[in-house]
C-alpha positions in Angstrom: 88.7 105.9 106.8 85.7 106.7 108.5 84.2 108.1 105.1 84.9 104.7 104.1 83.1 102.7 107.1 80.1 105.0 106.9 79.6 104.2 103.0 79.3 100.6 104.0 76.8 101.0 106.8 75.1 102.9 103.9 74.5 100.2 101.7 77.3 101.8 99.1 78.4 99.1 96.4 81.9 101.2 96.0 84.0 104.3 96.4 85.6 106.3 94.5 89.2 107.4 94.9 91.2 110.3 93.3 94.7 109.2 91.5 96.1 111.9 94.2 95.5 110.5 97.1 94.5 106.6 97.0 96.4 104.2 99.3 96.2 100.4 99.6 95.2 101.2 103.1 91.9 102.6 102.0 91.8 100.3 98.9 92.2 97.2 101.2 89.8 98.9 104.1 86.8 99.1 101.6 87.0 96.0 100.2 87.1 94.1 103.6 83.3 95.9 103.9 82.6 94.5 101.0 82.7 98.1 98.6 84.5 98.0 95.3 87.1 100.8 95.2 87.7 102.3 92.1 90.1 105.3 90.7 89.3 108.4 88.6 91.7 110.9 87.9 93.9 109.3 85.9 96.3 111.2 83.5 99.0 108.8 83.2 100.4 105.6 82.8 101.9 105.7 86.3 99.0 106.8 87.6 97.4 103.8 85.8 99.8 101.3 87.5 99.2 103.0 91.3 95.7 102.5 90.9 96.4 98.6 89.5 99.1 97.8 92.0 96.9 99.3 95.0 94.5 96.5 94.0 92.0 98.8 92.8 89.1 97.0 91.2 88.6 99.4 88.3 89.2 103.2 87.1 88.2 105.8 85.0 90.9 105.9 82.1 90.6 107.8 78.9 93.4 105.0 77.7 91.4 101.8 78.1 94.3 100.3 76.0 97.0 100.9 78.3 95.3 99.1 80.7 94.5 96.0 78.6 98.3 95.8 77.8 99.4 96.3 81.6 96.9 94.0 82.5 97.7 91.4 79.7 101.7 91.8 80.7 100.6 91.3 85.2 98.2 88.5 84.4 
């Protein structure tokens, strides 16, 4: 978390999480600075949802269609 706190006294616009290790504790931490988190790493479908039901705001998917279905199916 402190990797977190110190890209927001930097003046970072977001972070970037890895599918492996993102939690809504981090998620939730950077967006209460103000960061946009976002995942990378993703190689499935579940690792789609994680990152969609942490509240991430975005991710690197090579399946951008996946994720309009899950998110047409959630809205």
């Amino acid at each position: 978390t402190e990797a977190v706190q110190r890209c927001a006294r930097n003046n970072f616009s977001m972070i970037t999480l890895n599918a492996t290790n993102q939690s809504r504790e981090i998620v939730v931490l950077a967006q209460s600075l103000g960061l946009e988190a976002r995942s990378s790493g993703i190689s499935s479908r579940e690792k789609m949802i994680a990152a969609a039901e942490l509240g991430c705001n975005g991710m690197t998917i090579n399946w951008p269609d996946w994720l309009m279905d899950y998110v047409r199916q959630h809205a």
